[in-house]
C-alpha positions in Angstrom: -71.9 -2.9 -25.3 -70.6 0.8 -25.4 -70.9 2.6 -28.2 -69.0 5.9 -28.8 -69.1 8.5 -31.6 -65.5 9.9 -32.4 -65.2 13.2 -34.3 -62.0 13.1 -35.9 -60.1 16.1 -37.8 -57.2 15.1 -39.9 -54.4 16.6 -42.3 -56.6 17.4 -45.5 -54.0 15.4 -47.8 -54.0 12.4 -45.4 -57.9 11.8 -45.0 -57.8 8.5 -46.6 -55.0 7.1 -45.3 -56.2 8.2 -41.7 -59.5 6.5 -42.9 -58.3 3.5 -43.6 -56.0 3.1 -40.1 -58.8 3.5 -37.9 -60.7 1.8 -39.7 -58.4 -1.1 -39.0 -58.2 -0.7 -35.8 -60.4 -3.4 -33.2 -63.0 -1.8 -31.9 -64.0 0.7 -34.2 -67.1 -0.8 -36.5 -67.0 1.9 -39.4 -65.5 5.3 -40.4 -67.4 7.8 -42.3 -66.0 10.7 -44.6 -68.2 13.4 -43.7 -68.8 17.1 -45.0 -69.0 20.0 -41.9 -66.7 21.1 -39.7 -64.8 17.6 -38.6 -63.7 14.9 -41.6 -64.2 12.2 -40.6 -66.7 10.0 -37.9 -65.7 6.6 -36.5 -68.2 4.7 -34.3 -66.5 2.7 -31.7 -68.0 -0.4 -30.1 -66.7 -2.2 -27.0 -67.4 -3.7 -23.6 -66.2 -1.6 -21.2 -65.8 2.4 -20.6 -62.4 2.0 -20.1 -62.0 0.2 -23.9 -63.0 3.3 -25.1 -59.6 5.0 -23.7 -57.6 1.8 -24.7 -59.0 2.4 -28.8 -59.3 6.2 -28.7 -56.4 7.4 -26.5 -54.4 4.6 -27.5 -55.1 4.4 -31.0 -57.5 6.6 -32.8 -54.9 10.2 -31.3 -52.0 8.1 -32.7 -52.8 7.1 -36.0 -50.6 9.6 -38.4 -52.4 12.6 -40.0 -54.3 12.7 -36.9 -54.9 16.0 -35.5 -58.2 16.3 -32.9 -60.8 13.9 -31.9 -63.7 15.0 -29.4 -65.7 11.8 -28.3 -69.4 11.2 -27.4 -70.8 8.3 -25.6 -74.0 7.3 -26.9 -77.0 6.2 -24.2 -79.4 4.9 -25.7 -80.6 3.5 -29.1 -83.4 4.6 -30.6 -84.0 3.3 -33.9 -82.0 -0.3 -35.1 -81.5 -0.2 -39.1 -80.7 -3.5 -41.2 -77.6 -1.6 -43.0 -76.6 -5.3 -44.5 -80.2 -5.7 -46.1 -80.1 -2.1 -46.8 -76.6 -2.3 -49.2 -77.4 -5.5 -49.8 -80.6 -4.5 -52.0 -81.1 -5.7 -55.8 -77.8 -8.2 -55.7 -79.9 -11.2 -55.3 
């Protein structure tokens, strides 16, 4: 599995909507609303290197309200959290 880290800048008034279009989109696991110098953060997870260009090329750049998206390929994994037990907490 490849896993890639997509920094994405958007139109300020559109971040939502951009959120909620990649989000959408197969491939792409989560999106994250961020604060710093990009808006938003989608991680990507596929098979193949060349998936990557099929959801971020493809895709991600044509989403409306897009503006810029720099990608990072991620190596290894160092650390494996539980998120579902983690938001899953107290709603036994």
């Amino acid at each position: 599995m490849i896993t890639a880290i997509v920094f994405i800048n958007a139109e300020v008034s559109q971040i939502p909507e951009v959120a909620e279009a990649v989000a959408a989109i197969d491939g792409v696991s989560e999106v994250y609303s961020v604060t710093g110098q990009i808006d938003l953060i989608a991680l990507v997870r596929v098979r193949a290197h060349e998936d990557v260009a099929v959801v971020v090329a493809d895709k991600v750049n044509k989403v409306p309200g897009v503006l810029e998206t720099e990608t990072h390929i991620a190596f290894r994994t160092y650390s494996q959290v539980d998120l579902e037990a983690a938001f899953s907490i107290g709603l036994d």
